[in-house]
Backbone as a ProteinNet text record, in pm:
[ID]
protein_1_A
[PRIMARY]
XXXXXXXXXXXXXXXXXXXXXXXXXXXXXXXXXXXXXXXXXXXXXXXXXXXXXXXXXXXXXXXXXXXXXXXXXXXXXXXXXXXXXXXXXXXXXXXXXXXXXXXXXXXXXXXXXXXXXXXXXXXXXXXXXXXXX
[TERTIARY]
1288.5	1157	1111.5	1206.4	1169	1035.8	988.5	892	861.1	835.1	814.1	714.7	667.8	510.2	533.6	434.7	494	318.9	334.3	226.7	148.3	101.1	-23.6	-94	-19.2	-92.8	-163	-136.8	-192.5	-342.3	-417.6	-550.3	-633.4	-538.2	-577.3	-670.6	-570.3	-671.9	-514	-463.4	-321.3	-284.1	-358.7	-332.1	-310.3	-378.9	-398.7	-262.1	-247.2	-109.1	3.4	25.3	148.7	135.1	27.6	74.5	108.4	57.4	76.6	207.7	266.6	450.6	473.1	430.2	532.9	474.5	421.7	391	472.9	473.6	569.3	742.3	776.5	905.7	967.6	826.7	883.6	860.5	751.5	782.8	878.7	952.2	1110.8	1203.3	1156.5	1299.4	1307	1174.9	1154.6	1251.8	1165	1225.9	1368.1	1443.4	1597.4	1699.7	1572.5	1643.3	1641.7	1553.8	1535.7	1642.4	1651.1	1760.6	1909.1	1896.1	2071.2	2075.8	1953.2	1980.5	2027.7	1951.2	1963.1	1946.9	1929.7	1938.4	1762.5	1733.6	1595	1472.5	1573.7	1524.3	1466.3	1560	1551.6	1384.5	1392.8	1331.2	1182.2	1188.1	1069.5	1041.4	1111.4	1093.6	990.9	1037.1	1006.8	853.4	828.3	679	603.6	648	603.1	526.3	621	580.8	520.8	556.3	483.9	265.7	312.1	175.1	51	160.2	92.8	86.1	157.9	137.5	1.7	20.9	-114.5	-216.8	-236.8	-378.6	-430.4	-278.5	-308.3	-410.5	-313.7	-351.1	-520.3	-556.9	-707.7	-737.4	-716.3	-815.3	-883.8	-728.9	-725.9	-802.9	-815.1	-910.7	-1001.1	-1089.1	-1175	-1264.8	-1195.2	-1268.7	-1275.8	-1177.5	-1209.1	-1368.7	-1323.5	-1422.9	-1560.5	-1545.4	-1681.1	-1749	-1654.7	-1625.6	-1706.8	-1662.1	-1725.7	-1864.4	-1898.3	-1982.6	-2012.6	-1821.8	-1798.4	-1916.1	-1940	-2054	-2017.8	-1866.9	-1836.1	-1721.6	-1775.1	-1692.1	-1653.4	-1791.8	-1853.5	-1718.2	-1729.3	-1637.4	-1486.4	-1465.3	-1305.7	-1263.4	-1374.7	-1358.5	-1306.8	-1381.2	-1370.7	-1232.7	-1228.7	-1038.1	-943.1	-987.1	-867.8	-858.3	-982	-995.8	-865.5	-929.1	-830.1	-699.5	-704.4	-548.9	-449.3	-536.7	-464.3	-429.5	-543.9	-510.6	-381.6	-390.2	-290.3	-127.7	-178	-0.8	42.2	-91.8	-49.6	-31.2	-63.8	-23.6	103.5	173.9	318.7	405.9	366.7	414.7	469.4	330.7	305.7	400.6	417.7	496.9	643.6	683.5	826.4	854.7	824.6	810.3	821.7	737.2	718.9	863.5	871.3	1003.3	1112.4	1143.6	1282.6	1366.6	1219.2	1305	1373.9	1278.6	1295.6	1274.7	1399.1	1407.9	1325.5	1268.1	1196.4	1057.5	1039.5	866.5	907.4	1018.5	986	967.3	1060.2	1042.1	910.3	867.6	689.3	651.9	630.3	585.3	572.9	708.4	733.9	630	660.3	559.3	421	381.8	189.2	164.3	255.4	215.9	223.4	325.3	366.5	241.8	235.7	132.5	-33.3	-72.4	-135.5	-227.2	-116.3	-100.2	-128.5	-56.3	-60.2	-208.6	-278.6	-369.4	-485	-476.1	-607.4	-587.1	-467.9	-453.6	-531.8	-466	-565.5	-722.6	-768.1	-872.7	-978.1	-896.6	-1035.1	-1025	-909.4	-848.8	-878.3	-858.9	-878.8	-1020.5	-1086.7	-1249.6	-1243.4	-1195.9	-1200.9	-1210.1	-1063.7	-1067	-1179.4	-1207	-1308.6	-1434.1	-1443.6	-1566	-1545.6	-1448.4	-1425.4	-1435.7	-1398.2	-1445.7	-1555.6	-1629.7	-1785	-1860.2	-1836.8	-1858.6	-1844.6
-833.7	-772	-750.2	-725.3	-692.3	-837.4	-781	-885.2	-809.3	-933.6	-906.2	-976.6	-905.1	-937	-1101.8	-1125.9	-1334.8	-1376.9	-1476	-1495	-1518.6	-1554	-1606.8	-1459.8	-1354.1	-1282.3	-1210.4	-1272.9	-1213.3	-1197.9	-1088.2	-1052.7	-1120.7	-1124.6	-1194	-1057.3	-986.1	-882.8	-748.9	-765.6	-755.5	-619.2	-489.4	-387.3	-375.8	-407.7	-441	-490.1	-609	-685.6	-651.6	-517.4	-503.4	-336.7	-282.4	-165.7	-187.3	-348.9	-391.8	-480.7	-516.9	-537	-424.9	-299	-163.1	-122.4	-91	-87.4	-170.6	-314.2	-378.5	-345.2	-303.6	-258.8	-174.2	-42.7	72.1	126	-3.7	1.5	-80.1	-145	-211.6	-123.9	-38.1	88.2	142.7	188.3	272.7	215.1	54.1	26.2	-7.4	-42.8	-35.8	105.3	211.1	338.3	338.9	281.7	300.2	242.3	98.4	33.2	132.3	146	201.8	321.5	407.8	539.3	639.8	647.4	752.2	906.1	967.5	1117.8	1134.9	1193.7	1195.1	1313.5	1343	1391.1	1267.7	1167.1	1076.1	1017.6	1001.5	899	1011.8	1116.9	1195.4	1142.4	1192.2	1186.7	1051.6	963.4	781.2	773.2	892.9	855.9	917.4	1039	1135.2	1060.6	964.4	857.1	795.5	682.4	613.2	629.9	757.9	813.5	884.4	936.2	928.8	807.2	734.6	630.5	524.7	531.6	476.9	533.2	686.8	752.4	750.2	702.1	666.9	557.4	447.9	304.4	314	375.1	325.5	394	534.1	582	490.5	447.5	331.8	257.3	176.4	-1.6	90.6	187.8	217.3	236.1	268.7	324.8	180.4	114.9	0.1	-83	-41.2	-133.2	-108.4	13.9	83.4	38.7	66.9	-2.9	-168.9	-211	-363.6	-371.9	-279.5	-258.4	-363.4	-367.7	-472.3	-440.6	-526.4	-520.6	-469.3	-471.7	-477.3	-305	-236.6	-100.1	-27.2	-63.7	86.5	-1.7	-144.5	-167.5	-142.8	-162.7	-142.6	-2.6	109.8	257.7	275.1	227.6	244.4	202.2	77.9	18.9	115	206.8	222.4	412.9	484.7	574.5	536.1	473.6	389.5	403.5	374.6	334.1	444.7	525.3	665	745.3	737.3	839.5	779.1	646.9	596.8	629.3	599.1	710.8	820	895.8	1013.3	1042	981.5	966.9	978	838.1	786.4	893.8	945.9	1048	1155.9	1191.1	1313.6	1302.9	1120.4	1111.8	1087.9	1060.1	1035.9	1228.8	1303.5	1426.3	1496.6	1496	1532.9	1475.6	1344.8	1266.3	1288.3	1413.6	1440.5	1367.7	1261.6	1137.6	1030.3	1006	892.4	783.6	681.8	536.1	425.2	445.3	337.4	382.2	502.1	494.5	449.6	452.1	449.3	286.6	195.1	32.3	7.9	72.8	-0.6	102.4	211.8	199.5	125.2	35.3	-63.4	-185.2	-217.5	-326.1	-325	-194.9	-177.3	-164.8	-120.7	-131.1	-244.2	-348.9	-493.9	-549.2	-537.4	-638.3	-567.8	-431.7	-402	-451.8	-431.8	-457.6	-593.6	-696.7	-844.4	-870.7	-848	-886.2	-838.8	-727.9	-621.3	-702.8	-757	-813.1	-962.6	-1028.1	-1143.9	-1181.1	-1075.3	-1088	-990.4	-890.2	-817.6	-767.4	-790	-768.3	-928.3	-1029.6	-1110.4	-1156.2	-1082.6	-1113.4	-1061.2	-875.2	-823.6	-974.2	-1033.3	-1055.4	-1230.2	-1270.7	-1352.2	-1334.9	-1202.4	-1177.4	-1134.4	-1049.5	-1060	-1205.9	-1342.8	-1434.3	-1476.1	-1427.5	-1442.1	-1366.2	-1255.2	-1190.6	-1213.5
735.8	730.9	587.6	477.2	368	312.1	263	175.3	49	-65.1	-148.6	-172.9	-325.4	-399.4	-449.6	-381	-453	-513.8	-658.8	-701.1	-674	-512.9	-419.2	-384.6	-357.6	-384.8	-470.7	-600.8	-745.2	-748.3	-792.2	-747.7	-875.2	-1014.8	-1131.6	-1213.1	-1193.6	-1297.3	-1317.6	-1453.9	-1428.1	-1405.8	-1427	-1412	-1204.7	-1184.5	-1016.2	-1006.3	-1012.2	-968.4	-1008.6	-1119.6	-1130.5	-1063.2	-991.5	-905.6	-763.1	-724.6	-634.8	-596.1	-718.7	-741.8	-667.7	-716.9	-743.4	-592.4	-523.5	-400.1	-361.6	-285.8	-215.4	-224.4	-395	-422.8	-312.7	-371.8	-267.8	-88.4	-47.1	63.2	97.8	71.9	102.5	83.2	-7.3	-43.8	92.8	124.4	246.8	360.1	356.6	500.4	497.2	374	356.2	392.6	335.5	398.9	501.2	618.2	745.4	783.1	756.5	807.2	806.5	687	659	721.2	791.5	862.4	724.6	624.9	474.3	584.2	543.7	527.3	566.6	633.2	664.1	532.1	496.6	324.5	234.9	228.9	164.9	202	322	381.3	365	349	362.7	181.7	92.7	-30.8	-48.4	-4.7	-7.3	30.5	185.6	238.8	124.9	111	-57	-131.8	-197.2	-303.6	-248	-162	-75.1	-108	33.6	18.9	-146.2	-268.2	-338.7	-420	-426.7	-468.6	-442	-313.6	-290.5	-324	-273.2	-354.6	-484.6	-557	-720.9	-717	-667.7	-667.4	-653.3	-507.2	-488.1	-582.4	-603.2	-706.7	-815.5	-908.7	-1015.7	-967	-877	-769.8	-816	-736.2	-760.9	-819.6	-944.8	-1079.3	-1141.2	-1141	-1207.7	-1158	-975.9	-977.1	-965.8	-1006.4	-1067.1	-1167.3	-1261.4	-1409.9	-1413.8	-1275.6	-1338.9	-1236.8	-1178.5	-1074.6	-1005.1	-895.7	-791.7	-680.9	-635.1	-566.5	-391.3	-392.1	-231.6	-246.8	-325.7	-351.5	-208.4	-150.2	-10.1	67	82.3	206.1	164.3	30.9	22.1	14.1	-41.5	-35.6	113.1	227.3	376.9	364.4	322.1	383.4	323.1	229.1	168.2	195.1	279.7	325.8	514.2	531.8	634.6	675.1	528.8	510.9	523.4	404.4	372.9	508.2	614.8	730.1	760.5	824.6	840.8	831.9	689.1	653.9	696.4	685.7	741.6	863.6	939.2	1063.1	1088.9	1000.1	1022.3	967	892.6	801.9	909	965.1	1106.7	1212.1	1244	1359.5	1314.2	1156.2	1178.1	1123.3	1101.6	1105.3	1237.3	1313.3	1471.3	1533.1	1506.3	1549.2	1482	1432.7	1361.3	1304.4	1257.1	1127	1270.3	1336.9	1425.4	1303.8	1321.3	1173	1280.2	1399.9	1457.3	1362	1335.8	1322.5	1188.8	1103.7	967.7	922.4	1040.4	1117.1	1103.5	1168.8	1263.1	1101	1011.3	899.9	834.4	782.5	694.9	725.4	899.5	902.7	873.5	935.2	932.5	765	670.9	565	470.7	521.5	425.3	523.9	621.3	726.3	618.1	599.6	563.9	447.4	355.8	202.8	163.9	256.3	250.5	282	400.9	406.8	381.8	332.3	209.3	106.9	37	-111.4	-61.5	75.6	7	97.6	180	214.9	160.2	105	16.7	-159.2	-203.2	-314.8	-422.4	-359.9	-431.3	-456.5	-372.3	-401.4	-519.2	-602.3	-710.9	-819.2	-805.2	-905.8	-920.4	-812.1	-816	-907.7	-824.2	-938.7	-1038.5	-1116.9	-1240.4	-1318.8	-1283	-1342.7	-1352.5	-1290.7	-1315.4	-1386.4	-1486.4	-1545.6	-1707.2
[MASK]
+++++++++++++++++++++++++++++++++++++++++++++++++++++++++++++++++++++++++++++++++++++++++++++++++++++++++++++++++++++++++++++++++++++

């Protein structure tokens, strides 16, 4: 299940593509803890990061793509408002679920499944249009 960041998904705008390395890293950490059954501390610590990590990230997308006044902001603000509940959700239910390692499973996937296809159906538009600029 693990996947990693591979150069097809490169958005071509490098501050982007190397938080998006570091995202894929640590949702594999996650789902490796899941696998190995870690300490459900652990595995809380991981969504922690996880989850602020990402709020960094869009923030950063955001502003940048303010910055270049991307023209498609409103729809990726939505994906990435989205997203965030999302987590928290998973967050809610492997919590509620006393560190059930299935939800932290089906986490790993909805977020590599996530991530993969936000990076190349709405992320790589960013950097499209940055070359046109």
């Amino acid at each position: 299940m693990a996947v990693v960041w591979t150069p097809d998904l490169s958005v071509g705008v490098s501050h982007i593509d190397e938080q998006h390395k570091i995202w894929f890293e640590k949702a594999n950490e996650l789902f490796e803890a899941g696998k190995q059954q870690k300490a459900k501390e652990y595995i809380n610590t991981m969504i922690d990061f996880l989850d602020e990590y990402t709020k960094q990230h869009f923030r950063d997308e955001e502003a940048y793509m303010e910055e270049i006044s991307y023209p498609e902001i409103d729809v990726q603000k939505k994906a990435h408002a989205s997203f965030v509940n999302e987590l928290a959700k998973l967050k809610q239910n492997f919590n509620e679920g006393g560190g059930n390692i299935l939800v932290i499973l089906n986490a790993n996937r909805m977020v590599i499944n996530w991530l993969t296809n936000h990076i190349r159906s709405m992320d790589k538009k960013i950097g499209e249009y940055v070359k046109t600029l």
